[in-house]
C-alpha positions in Angstrom: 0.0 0.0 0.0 1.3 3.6 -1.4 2.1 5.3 2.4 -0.4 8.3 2.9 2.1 10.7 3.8 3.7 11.3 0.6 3.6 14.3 -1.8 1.4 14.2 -4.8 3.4 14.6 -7.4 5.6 11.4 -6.4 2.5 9.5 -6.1 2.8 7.7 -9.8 6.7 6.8 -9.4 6.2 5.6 -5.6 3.0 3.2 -7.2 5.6 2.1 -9.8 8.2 1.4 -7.1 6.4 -0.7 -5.3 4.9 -3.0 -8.2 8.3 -2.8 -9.5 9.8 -4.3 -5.8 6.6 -7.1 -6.2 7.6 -8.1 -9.7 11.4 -7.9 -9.3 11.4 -10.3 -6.3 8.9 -12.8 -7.9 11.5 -12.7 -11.1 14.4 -12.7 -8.9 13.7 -15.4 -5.7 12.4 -17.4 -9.3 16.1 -17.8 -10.3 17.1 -18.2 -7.3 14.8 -21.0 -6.1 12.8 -22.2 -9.1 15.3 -25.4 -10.7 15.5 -25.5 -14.1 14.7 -21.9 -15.0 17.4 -20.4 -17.2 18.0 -22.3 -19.8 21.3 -20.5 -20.3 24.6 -22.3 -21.0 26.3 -23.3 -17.5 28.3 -20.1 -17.7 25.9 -17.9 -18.0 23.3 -19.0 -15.5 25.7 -18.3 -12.1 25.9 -15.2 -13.7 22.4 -14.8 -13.2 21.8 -15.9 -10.4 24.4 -14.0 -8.8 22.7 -11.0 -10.1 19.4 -12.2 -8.6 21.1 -12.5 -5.5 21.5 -8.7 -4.8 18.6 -7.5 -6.4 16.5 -9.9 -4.1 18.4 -9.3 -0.9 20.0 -5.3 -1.7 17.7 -4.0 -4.6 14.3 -4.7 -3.5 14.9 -3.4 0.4 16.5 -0.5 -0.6 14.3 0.9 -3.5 11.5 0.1 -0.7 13.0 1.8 1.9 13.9 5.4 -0.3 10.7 5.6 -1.9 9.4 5.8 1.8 11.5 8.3 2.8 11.8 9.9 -0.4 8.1 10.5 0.1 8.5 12.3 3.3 11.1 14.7 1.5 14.3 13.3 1.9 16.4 14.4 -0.9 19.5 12.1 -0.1 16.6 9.2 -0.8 14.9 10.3 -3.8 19.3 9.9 -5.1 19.3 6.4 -4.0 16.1 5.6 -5.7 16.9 7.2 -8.7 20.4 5.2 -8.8 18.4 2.2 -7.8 15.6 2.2 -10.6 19.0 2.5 -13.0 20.2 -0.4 -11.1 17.2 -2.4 -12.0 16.5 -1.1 -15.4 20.2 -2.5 -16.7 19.6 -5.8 -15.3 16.0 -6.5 -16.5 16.8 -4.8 -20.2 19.7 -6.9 -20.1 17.7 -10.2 -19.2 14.8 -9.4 -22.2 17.1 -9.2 -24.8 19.6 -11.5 -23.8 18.9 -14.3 -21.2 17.3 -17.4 -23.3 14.0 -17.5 -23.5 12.6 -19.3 -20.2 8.5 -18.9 -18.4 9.7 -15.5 -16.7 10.3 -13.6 -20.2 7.2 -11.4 -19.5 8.3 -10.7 -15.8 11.4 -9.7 -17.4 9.8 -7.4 -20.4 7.5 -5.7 -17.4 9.8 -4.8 -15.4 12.4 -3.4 -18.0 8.9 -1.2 -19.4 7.8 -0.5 -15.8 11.9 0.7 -14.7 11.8 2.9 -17.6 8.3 4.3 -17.0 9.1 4.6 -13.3 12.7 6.6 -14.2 10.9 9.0 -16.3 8.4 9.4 -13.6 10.5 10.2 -11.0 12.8 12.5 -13.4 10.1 14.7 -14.3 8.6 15.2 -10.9 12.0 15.7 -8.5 12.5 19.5 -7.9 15.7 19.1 -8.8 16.9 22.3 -7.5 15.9 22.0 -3.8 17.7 18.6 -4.3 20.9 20.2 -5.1 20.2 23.2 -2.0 20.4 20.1 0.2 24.4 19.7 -0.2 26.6 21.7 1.9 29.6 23.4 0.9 32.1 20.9 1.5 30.3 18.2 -0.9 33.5 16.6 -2.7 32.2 18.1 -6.5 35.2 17.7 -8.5 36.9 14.4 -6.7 33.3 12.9 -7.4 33.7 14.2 -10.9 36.5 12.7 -11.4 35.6 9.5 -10.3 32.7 9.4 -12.5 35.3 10.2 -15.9 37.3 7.5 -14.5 34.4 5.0 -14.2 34.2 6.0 -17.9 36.9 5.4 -18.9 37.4 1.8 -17.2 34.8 0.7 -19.4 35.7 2.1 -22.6 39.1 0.4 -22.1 37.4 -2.7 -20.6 35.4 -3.4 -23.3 37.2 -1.9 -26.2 40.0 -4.0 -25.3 37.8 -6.7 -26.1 36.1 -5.2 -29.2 38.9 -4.0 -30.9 40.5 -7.3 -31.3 37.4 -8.5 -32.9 37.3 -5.5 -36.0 40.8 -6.0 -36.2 41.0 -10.2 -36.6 37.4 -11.4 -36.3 37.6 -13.6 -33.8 35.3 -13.4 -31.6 36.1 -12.2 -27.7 36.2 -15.0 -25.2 33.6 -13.7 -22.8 31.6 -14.0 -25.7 32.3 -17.5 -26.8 32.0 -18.4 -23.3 28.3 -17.0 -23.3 27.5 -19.0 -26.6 26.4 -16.0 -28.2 27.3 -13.8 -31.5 27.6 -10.6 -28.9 27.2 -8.9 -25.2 24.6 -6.9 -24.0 26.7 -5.7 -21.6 29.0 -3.9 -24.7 25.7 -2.1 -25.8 24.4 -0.9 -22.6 27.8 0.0 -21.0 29.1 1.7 -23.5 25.8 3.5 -25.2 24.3 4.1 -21.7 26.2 3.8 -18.8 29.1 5.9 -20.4 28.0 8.8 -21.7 25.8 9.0 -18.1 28.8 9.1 -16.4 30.5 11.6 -18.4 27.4 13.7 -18.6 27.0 13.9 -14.9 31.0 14.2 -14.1 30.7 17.5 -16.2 27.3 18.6 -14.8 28.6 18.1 -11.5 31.7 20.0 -11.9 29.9 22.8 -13.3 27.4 22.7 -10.5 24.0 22.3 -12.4 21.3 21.8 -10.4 21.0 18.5 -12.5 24.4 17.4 -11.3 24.2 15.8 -8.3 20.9 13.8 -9.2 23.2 12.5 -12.6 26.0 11.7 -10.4 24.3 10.3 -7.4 22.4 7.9 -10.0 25.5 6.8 -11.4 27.2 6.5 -8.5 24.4 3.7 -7.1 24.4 2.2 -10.5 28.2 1.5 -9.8 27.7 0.4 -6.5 24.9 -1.8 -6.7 26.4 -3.5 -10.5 29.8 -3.4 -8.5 28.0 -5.6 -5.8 26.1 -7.9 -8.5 29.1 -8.8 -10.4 30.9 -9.8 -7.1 27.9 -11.7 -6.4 28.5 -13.5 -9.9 32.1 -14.2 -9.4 31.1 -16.0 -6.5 28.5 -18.3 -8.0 31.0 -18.7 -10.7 33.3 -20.2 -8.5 30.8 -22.8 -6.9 29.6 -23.9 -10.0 33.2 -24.6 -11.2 33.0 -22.3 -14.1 36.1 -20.6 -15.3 36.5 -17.0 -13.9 39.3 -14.2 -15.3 41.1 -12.9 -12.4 42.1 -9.4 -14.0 37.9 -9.1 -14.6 37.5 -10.3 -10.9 39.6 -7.2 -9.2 38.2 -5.0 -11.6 34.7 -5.9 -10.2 35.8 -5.9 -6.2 37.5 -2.4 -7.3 34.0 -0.9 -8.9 32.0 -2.4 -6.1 34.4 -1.0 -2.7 35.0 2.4 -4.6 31.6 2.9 -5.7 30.0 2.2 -2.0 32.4 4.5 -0.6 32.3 7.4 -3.1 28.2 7.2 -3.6 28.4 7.4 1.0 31.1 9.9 0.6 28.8 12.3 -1.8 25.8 11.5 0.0 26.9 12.4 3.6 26.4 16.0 2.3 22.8 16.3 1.3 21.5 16.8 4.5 
């Protein structure tokens, strides 16, 4: 039930959040618990259901808990919502167009539609110039910056390094091999989304727009909560026995331990 305190205008975002938690947590405690599933090669399905792992037990409680407070006019919440909606939108585009077709495909196509209804919601509702009066003076604007270029251009590298290989001899990257597929969403929505994002709200940011902070802040989460996922991956990886690249593997603990510390670092000032 939508809490009766909230303001109006977040009413249709705060609906969406919460069918969004119902559905995400069917989808999600589905791969988790429900044998047979994904019918994914057996590299690809810990991959999954390391990713249904956080979003169950990190995703779902959070975006709960920010709408709430969001509602009653926190501005350091309606950030983490933002970031987490992002956080959720990635994963279930990612599992319509790529995850084999299994009996949660329409979860999966609802909740991508309903993260990106719920996204524009929220975007077009947020005041987002009280959001930015709510940071003090000593909010870390250019190191956060910074961080978010470099973010960007981890990835670029990251996955360049893999793609350039390809144009160049036409064999086909081993992550994608691995996969048994022809490509990676992962190239697409890293490096056509996530990116440009980061480098959008890294200069925002630095020149102190009041859309800024609610760019950066969203990236930020994005980082911290994919940062956690891919951890979580790693590890089912491991139990399943499947081959895992140890240069990938530090990468990941590196995005998930920066990214929780710089998105609390930024967030301790908005009061």
């Amino acid at each position: 039930m939508v809490p009766s305190r909230q303001e109006p205008s977040l009413r249709t975002p705060a609906l969406l959040a919460w069918v969004i938690c119902a559905f995400a947590a069917v989808a999600s405690g589905a791969g988790l618990f429900v044998g047979g599933l994904y019918r994914d090669n057996a590299w690809v399905i810990p991959q999954n259901r390391g990713t249904d792992l956080v979003t169950l037990a990190v995703a779902v409680p959070v975006l709960i808990l920010a709408a709430r407070l969001a509602a009653r006019g926190s501005a350091r919440a309606s950030i983490v919502w933002f970031g987490v909606l992002g956080y959720l939108w990635y994963v279930y585009a990612g599992a319509s167009f790529a995850y084999a077709l299994n009996m949660a495909f329409l979860l999966y196509v609802a909740l991508f539609s309903l993260c990106t209804a719920a996204l524009v919601a929220l975007a077009t509702r947020l005041d987002v110039d009280a959001v930015w009066g709510h940071f003090d003076a000593g909010t870390p604007v250019r190191p956060v910056a910074l961080y978010l270029l470099f973010v960007a251009l981890m990835l670029l590298v990251l996955w360049l390094g893999q793609l350039v290989p390809f144009f160049s001899s036409g064999v086909l990257p081993e992550s994608v091999t691995l996969a048994g597929g022809q490509t990676m969403f992962v190239y697409v929505l890293d490096l056509g989304v996530v990116v440009p994002m980061a480098v959008l709200g890294a200069v925002w940011l630095w020149q102190r727009r009041p859309w800024g902070p609610l760019l950066a802040g969203f990236v930020l989460v994005k980082v911290a909560t994919m940062g956690m996922a891919l951890l979580s991956m790693t590890w089912f990886m491991i139990r399943a026995g499947q081959p895992v690249e140890v240069t990938l593997s530090v990468v990941w603990v590196f995005l998930a331990i920066s990214g929780i510390a710089t998105a609390v670092w930024f967030l301790r000032h908005c009061r």
